[in-house]
N, C-alpha and C positions, 0 to 999 in steps of 0.2 A: 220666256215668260213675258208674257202682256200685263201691263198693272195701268189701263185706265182710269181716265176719270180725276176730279181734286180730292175725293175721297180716301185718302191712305188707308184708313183703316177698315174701307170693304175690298182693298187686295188681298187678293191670294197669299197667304203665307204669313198676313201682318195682323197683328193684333194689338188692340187700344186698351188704354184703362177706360172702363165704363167713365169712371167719374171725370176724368182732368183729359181724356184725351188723348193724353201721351201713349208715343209709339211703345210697350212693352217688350214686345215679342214679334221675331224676325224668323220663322219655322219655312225657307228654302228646302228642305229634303226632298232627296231625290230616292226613292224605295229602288234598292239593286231587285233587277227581277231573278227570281227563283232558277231560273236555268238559261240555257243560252239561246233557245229558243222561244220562249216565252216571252212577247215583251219586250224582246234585245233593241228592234230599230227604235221605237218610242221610249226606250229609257236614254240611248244613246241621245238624240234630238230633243231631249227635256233639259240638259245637264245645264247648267252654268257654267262658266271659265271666264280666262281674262283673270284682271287687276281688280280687287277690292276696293272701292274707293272711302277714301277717311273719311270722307264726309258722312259715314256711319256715325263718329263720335258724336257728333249733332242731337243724336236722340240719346242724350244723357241720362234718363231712365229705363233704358232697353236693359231688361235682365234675360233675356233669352234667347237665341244665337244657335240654331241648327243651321251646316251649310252641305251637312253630311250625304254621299254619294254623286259630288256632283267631280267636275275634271276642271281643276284649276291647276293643272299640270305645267305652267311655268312661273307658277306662284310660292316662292316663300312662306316662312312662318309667317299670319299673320299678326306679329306682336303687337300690333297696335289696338288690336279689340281689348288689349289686357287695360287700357287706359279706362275703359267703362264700370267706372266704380260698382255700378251698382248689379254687376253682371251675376247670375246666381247659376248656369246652367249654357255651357260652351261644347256642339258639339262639332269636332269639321270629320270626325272619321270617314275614311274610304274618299277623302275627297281627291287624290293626287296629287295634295300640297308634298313639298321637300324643304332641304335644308336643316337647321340645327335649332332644337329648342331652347331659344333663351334658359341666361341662368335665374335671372329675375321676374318676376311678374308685376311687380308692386304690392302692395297693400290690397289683397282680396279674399276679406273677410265672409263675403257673402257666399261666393262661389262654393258650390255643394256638387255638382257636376261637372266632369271634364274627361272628354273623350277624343284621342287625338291618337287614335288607333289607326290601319293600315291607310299608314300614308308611307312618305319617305323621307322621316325625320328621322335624325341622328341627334342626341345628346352625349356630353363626356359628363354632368352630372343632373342630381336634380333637385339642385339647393332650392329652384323656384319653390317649391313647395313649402316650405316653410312661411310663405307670405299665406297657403291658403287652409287655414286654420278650420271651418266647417266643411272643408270637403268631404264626401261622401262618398262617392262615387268617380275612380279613377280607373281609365282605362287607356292604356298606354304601349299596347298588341302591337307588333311588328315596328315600332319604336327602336331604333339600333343601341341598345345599353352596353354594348361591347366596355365603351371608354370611361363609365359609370360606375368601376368601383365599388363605389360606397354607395349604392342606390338603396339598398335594403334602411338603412340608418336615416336616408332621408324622408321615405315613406311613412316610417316610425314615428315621424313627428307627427301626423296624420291621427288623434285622438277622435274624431267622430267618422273615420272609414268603413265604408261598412261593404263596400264591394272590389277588386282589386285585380284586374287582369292585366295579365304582362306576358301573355303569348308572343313566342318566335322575336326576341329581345336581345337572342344572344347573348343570353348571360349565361359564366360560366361556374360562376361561384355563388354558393347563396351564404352569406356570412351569417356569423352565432349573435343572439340580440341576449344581452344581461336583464334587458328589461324589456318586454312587449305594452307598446302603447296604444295599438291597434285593436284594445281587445271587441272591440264590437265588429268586429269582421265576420259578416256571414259568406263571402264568395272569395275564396283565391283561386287562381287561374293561371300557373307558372307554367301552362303546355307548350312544349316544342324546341325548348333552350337546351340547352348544354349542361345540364348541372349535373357536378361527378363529386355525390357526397352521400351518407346517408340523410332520409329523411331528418330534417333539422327536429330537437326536441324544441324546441321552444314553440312549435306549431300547437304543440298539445296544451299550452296553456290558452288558446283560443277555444272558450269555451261554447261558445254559440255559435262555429261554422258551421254552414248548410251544404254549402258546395265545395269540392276541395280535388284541382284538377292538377295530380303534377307528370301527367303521361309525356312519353316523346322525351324524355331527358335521361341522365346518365346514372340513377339512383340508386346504389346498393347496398346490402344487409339485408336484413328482414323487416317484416312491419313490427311496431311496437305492440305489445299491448293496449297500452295508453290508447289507440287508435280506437280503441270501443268504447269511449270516453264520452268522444261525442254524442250528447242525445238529442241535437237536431240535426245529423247530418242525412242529406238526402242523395246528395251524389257523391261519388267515389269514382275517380281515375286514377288509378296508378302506372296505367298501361304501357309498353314500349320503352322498362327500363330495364336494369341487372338486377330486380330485387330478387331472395332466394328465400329458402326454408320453407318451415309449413305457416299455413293461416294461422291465427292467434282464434282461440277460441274465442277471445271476447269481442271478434265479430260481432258473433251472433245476438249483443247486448244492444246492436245499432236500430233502436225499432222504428227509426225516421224510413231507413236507407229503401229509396228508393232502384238507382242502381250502382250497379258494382262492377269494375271493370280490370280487372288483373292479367290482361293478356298480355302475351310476350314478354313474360319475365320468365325465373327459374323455379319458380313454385313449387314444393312436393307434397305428398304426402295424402293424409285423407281429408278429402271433404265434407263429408258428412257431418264431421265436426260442429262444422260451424252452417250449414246448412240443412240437416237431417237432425241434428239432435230435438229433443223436445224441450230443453229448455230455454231459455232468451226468447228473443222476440223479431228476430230479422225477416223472419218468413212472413209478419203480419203485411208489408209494403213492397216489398222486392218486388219489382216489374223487370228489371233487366241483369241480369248475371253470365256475366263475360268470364270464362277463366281459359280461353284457347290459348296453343304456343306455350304449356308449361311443360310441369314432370309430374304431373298425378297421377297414380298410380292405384294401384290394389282391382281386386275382383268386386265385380256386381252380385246385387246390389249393394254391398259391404260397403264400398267407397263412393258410389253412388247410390243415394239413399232409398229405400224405399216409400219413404213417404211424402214424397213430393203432393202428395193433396195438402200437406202441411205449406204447400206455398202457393195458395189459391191466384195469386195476382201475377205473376210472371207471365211475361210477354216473349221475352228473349232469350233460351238457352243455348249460350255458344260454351260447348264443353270440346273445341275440335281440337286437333293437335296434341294427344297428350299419351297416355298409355292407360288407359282403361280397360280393364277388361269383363267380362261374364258379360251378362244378358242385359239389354233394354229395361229397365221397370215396367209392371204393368202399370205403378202407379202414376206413370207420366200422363196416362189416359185421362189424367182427371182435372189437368189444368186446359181449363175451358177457354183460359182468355189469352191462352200460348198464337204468336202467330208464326214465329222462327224458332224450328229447331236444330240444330246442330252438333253431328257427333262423329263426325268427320274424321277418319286418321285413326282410330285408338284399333283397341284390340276386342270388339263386341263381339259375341258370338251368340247363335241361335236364329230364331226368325223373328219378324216383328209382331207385337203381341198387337193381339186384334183389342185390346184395350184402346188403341191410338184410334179408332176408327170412330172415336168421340172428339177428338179435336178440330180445331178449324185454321189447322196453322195455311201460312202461305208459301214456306218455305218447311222442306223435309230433307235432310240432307245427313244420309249414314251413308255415306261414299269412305270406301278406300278400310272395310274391318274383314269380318270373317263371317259375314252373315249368311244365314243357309233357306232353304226353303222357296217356296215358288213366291212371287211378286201379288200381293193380296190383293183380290179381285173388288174387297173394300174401301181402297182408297180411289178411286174413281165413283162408285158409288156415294160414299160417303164424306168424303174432303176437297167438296166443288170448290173452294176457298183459292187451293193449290195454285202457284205462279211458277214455283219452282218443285221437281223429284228429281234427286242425285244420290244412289245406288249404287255407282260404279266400282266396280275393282273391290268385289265381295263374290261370293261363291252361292249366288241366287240360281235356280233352274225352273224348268218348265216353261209355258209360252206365257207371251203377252195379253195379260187380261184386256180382252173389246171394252172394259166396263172405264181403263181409263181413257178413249176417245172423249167421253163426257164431260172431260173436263174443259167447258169453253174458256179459261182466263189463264189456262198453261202457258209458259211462256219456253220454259230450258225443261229438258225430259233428256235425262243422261242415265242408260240401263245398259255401259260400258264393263267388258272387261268383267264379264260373269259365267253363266255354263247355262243360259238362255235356250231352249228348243225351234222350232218352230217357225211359221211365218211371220213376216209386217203385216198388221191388220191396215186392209185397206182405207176402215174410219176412222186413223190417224190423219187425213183429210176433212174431219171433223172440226180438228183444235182451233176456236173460234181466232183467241186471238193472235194465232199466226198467218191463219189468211188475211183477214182485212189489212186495207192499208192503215197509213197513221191518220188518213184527212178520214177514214169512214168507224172507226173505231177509237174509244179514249184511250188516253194513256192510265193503265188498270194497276198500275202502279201510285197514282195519285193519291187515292183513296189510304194510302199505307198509313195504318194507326201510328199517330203522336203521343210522346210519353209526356209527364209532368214534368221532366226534369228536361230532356235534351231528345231530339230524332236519333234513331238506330242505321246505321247504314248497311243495307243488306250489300249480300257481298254472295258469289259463285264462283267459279272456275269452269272453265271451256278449253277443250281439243280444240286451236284451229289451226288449218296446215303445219299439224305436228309441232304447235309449241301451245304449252299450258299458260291459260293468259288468267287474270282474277278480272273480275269485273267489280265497281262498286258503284261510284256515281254514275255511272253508263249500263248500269244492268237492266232499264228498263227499253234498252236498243237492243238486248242481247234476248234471240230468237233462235234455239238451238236443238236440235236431236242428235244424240248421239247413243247408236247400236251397236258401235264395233266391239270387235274380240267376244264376240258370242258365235250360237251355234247355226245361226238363222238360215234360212233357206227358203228358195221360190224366190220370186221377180219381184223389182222392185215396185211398190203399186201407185201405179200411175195420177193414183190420188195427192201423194206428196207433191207435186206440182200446182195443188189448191194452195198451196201454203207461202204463200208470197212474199211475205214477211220475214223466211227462214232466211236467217243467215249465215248459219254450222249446219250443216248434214253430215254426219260421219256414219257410214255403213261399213266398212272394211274390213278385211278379217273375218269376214263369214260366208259361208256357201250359197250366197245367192247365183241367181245365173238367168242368161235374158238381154233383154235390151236397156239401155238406162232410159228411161224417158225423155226427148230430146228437151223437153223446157228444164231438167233440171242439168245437165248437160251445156248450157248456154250463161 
């Protein structure tokens, strides 16, 4: 960074009080770019490091202090910013600071913000906080709390908190509070720890959470009821612990919730409950409803419901992993604004209803049920949308509809492990964006709809050299066909060689015969 000139206050990053002059605000930030391609060498050559120099305390009015994304990687805490009385808003996260967070800070009454999130600070407590009386906003993510005890007791002194993330802290206990002082908490964020208890009741006296993430930990029993309590909550993660039993009907009283995320626990029973019924109000906002990796059970549409137009806003249905069974809904047909669907793994049977040939999802994924009937000559027609169709390892026949070549923004196309007729249509040499390279075509994954609450990470599965890989943050590299374990026959068509981009081709296991093309052969 260049900071020219006697002017301080027309530098980059600094700003003055209009009236007196004084330095206020110190905004360093370095923005992490989005991926690792994107951006990576000019974020790298922007960064700051080195030693802090004191000569900061100098500007004994600065209340603002972002140093966040830069690499001061053999730098300590900087304890000494905490000298700046009049500091209201400290943020160094992601900067590659280490070391141990003081117990003390002093007297900082002002401070309302403090974010000291992935770094590689360790604390054994966090009695500091008790100096910082208006804080607000405490973010404390990847913070080692191993040695911290009693952390929960000292956050509780924290009476105007209102946000509070403590992701991957390694804690392993979350202790019982006699009295919550926290009540104005709208965000907790306990994802990735170790906690091996049930859900704490004292949560439920926080009557105004919004956000409320305890996924990736060890939590088990069932949910409470109490849980539909909340009437402003908009997200829900419970994801990736031991909870069990069935949903609480009084879900469905949650008329904030935006999304909901129960995968990978032990869930049973029927969902409908809390999803299909006509009473409550959860259907009004739900954009994303996660319940893969459970035990729900029962026949269609009995256990899943028929009236999914009752949930006009849903974006994301991940129902994979579980034991469902009967037919599709035709009434799935009528959420308009679905872009992922997933039903992956269970026990569906029949064909797919041509109801779906209304939607605009980007992902279609009934892989691995009992579905019957030929591959609908509709979804090429009708669902240009598509990036992802995965069918595999279902009891589909007849040939390959020419009508899905049309889809130029296909990306994975997996029609494995079926009872398939017929030839490779040569205008599978069509599928736009597997020919083009990366420099002549966008990344058509970009454009992927943003929810109000948090991003959805799409997620696939791929055959390659015989081992099942997932894809999630890389799925938009992953360029794949896969035709084996069908009935197919005739040569392979020399048009697949437009397809430049492919990175999986799996043909095997079928009666093809001929010569392999030597460009794909190489």
């Amino acid at each position: 960074m260049s900071w020219i000139g006697e002017d301080f206050c027309t530098w980059k990053g600094v700003s003055c009080n209009n009236l007196t002059g004084h330095v206020i605000k110190l905004d360093l930030h370095i923005s992490v770019p989005s991926s690792f391609t994107e951006g990576s060498w000019k974020f790298e050559q922007s960064r700051l490091g080195g030693e802090i120099n004191h000569s900061l305390l100098n500007l004994r009015h600065l209340n603002y202090v972002d140093l966040s994304g830069n690499d001061f990687s053999s730098v300590e805490f900087p304890s000494f910013l905490f000298s700046l009385q009049k500091l209201k808003y400290l943020d160094l996260s992601s900067a590659q600071f280490s070391g141990k967070v003081p117990h003390h800070f002093g007297n900082h009454s002002y401070l309302q913000y403090l974010d000291l999130s992935w770094n590689y600070f360790t604390a054994d407590n966090l009695h500091f906080l008790s100096s910082l009386s208006s804080l607000k906003y405490l973010d404390l993510s990847n913070v080692d709390l191993s040695g911290a005890p009693n952390w929960l007791h000292s956050i509780n002194m924290l009476p105007a908190l209102v946000e509070l993330r403590l992701s991957i802290c390694h804690l392993s206990n979350i202790p019982s509070l006699p009295h919550i002082n926290f009540t104005s908490l709208d965000v907790f964020d306990i994802q990735g720890n170790n906690l091996n208890s049930t859900i704490p009741l004292w949560l439920f006296n926080i009557s105004n959470i919004k956000y409320l993430d305890l996924s990736e930990n060890v939590f088990q029993g069932s949910i409470s009821s109490q849980m539909g309590n909340y009437n402003y909550l908009s997200f829900l993660d419970l994801s990736e612990n031991e909870l069990e039993g069935e949903i609480p009907g009084t879900l469905r009283n949650l008329c904030s919730l935006i999304e909901l995320n129960l995968a990978d626990n032990k869930f049973r029973g029927d969902i409908s409950g809390s999803f299909g019924s006509s009473s409550g109000c959860i259907q009004s906002n739900l954009k994303t409803l996660i319940l893969e990796s459970n035990n729900f059970s029962g026949s269609l549409p009995g256990k899943l419901p028929q009236c999914w137009q009752k949930l006009p806003s849903l974006y994301v249905i991940d129902l994979a992993h579980n034991n469902l069974s009967g037919y599709i809904p035709k009434s799935m047909g009528s959420l308009g604004r679905l872009v992922s669907l997933h039903l992956e793994n269970n026990n569906l049977q029949g064909s797919i209803p041509t109801s779906l040939k209304r939607l605009h999802v980007w992902t279609l994924d009934l892989s691995r049920n009992a579905l019957t009937g030929p591959i609908p000559s509709w979804i090429g027609e009708n669902i240009s949308s598509l990036r992802i169709i995965d069918v595999h390892s279902n009891m589909f026949g007849g040939e390959i509809p020419p009508e899905l070549c049309v889809l130029e923004v296909l990306c994975i196309l997996n029609l494995a492990d079926n009872k398939m007729i017929g030839s490779i249509p040569p205008c599978f040499g069509n599928f736009t964006a597997m020919a083009f390279s990366e420099l002549e075509f966008h990344d058509i994954w970009e454009l992927y709809p943003s929810y109000d609450v948090m991003d959805y990470d799409e997620h696939a599965a791929a055959y390659v050299k015989g081992r099942q890989l997932e894809y999630t943050k890389t799925i938009r590299f992953l360029f794949s066909i896969d035709l084996s374990g069908n009935n197919f026959v005739g040569e392979i068509p020399q048009e697949l060689t437009l397809l430049t981009r492919l990175r999986n081709l799996n043909l095997s296991r079928n009666y093809l015969k001929g010569h392999i093309p030597s460009k794909l052969a190489t």
